[in-house]
C-alpha positions as CSV (number, residue, x, y, z in Angstrom):
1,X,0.0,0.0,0.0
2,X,1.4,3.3,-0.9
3,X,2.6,6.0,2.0
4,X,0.2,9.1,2.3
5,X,1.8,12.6,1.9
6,X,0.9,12.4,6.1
7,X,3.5,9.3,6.2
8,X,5.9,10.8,4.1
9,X,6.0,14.2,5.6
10,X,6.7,12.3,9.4
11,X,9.1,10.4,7.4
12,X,11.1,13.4,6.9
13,X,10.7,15.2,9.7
14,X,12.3,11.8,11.3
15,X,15.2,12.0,8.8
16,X,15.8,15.7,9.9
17,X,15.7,15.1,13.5
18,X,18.5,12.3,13.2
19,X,20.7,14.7,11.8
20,X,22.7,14.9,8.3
21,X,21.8,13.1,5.3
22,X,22.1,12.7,1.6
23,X,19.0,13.9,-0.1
24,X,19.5,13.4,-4.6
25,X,17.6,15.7,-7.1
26,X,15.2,13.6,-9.5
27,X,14.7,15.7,-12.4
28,X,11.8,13.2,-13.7
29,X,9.5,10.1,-12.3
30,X,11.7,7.9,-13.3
31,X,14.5,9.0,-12.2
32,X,13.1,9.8,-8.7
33,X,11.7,6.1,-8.5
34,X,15.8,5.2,-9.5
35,X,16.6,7.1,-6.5
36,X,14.1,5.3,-4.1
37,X,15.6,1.7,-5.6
38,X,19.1,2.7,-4.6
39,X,18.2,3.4,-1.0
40,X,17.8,7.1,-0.8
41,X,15.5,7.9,2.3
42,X,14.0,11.4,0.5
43,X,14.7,13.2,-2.4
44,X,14.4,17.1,-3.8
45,X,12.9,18.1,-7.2
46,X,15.5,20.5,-8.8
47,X,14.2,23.6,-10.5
48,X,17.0,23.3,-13.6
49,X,17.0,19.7,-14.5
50,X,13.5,20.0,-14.7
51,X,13.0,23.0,-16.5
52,X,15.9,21.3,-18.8
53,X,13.6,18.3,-19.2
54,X,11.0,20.4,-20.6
55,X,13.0,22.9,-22.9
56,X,12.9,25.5,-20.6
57,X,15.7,27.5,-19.0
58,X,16.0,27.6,-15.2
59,X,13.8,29.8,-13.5
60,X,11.7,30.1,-16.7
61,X,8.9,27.6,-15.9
62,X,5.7,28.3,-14.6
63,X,4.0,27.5,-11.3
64,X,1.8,25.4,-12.9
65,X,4.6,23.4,-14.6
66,X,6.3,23.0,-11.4
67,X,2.7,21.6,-9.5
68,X,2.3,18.8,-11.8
69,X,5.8,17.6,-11.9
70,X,5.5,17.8,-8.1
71,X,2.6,15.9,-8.5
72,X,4.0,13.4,-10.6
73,X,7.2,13.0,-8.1
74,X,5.5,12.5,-5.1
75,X,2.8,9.9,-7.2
76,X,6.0,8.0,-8.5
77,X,7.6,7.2,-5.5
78,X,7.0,6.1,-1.5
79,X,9.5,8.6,0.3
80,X,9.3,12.7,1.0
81,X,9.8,15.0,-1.8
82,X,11.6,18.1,-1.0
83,X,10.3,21.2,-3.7
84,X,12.9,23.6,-5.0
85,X,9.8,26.0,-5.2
86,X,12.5,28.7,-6.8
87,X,11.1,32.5,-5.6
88,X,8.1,31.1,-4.5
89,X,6.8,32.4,-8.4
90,X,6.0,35.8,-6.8
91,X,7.4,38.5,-5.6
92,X,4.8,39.5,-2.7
93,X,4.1,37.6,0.1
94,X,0.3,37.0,-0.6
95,X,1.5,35.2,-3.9
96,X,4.2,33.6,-2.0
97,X,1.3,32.0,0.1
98,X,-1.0,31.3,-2.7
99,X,1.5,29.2,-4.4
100,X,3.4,27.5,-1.3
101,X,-0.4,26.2,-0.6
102,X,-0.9,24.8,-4.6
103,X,2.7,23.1,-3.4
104,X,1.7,21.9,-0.5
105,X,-1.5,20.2,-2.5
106,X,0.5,18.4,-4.4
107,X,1.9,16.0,-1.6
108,X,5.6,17.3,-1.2
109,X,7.1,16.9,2.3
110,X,9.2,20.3,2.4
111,X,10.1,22.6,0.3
112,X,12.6,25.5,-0.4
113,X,11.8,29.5,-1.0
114,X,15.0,31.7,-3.2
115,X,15.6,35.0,-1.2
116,X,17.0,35.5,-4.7
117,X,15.9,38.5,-7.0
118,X,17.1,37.6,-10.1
119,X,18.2,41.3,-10.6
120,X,22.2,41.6,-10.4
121,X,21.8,45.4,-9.6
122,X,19.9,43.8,-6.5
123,X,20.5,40.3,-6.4
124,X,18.8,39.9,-3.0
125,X,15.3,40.6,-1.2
126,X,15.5,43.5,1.3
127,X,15.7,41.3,4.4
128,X,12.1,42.8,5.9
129,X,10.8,41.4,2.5
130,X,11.9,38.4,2.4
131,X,10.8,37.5,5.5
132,X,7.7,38.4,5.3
133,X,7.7,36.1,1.9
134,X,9.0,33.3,4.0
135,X,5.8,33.7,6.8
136,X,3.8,34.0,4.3
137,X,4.8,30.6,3.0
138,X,4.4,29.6,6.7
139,X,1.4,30.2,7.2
140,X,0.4,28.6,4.2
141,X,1.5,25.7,5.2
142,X,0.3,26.2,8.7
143,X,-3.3,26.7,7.2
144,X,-3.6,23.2,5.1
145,X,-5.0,20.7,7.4
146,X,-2.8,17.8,5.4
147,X,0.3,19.6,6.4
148,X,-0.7,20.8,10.3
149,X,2.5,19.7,11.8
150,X,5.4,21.7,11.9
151,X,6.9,23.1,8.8
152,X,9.3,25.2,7.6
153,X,10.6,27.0,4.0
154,X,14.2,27.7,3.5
155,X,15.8,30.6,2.4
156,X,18.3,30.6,-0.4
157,X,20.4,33.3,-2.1
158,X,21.5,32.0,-5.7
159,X,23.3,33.8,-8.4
160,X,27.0,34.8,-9.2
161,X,28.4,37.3,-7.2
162,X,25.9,37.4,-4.7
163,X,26.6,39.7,-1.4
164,X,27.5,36.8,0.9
165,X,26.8,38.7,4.3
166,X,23.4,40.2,3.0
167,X,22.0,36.3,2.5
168,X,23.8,35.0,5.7
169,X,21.8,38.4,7.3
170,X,18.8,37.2,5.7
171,X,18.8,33.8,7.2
172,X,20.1,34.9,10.8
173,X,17.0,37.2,10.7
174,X,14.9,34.2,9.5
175,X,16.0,32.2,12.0
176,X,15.4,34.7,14.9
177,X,11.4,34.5,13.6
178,X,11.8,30.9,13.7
179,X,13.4,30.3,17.2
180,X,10.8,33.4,18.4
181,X,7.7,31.3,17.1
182,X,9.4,28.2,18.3
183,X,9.5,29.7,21.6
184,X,6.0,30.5,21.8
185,X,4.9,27.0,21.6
186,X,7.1,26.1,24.2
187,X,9.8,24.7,21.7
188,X,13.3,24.8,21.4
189,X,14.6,25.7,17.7
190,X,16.0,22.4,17.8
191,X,12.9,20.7,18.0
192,X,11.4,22.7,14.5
193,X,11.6,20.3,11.8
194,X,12.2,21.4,8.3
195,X,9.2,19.0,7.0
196,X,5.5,19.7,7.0
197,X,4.9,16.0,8.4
């Protein structure tokens, strides 16, 4: 009998709270299913070998593209999917939200949000921004009753050149949000797992 998205998501919530591991990017079904023969516990869809698969560049497919081949990953195989949900595929937070929740939908067990612009003049998010797009995303998440349990999106800075200390500022501030929410459950930080499940 195949795993829920419920299973797979407390599947990797366990793999995160053992510590390090290996996690492959599928860029097809098939691939992802050759993944899942070999022993990997989870793996993470990956925004250019995809787009590649299609005849798109990176970062040039649509939201829509990127749900069904989520869709199709997490139907092909019985461990967690991990989206590479690029920029989220908006530059607001409310369509940040929108589209984290069409993710969600679509069974993955975590998934990934760029803090990346795609403008090299301003390669980065201002930091209030982006995390704002990241709670956004949260509470996305937070609001689908398949995904209730903790959850969390990651922030990412991509590109050449990039301003190292602006993305590590991004992520410290990030992680202050986290560890304050955390707290107000009556959680350590350390206790937040990165999956929905």
């Amino acid at each position: 009998m195949p795993l829920t998205p419920a299973d797979k998501r407390a599947n990797f919530r366990k793999l995160h709270e053992k510590g390090c591991f290996i996690i492959p990017n599928p860029f097809d079904a098939g691939t992802a299913k050759a993944l899942q023969h070999l022993g990997f516990k989870a793996v993470a869809s990956t925004s250019a070998g995809f787009a590649w698969t299609i005849g798109k560049a990176d970062n040039r497919v649509t939201v829509d593209d990127v749900c069904d081949h989520l869709s199709a990953l997490c139907e092909a195989v019985d461990i967690p999917v991990n989206a590479d949900f690029e920029g989220g595929f908006a530059v607001e937070p409310e369509g940040v939200g929108s589209n984290v929740a069409r993710a969600v939908k679509t069974g993955v067990a975590g998934l990934s949000i760029e803090d990346s612009t795609g403008d090299k003049d301003k390669p980065l998010f201002e930091s209030n921004l982006a995390i704002e797009r990241i709670k956004a995303a949260r509470k996305a998440i937070d609001a689908d009753n398949s995904a209730r349990d903790r959850a969390a999106a990651g922030v990412f800075g991509r590109g050449r050149g990039l301003p190292l200390r602006a993305g590590h500022q991004n992520k410290r501030r990030y992680l202050r949000c986290r560890e304050s929410r955390a707290s107000e459950a009556g959680q350590s930080s350390g206790q937040r797992s990165r999956a929905f499940g």
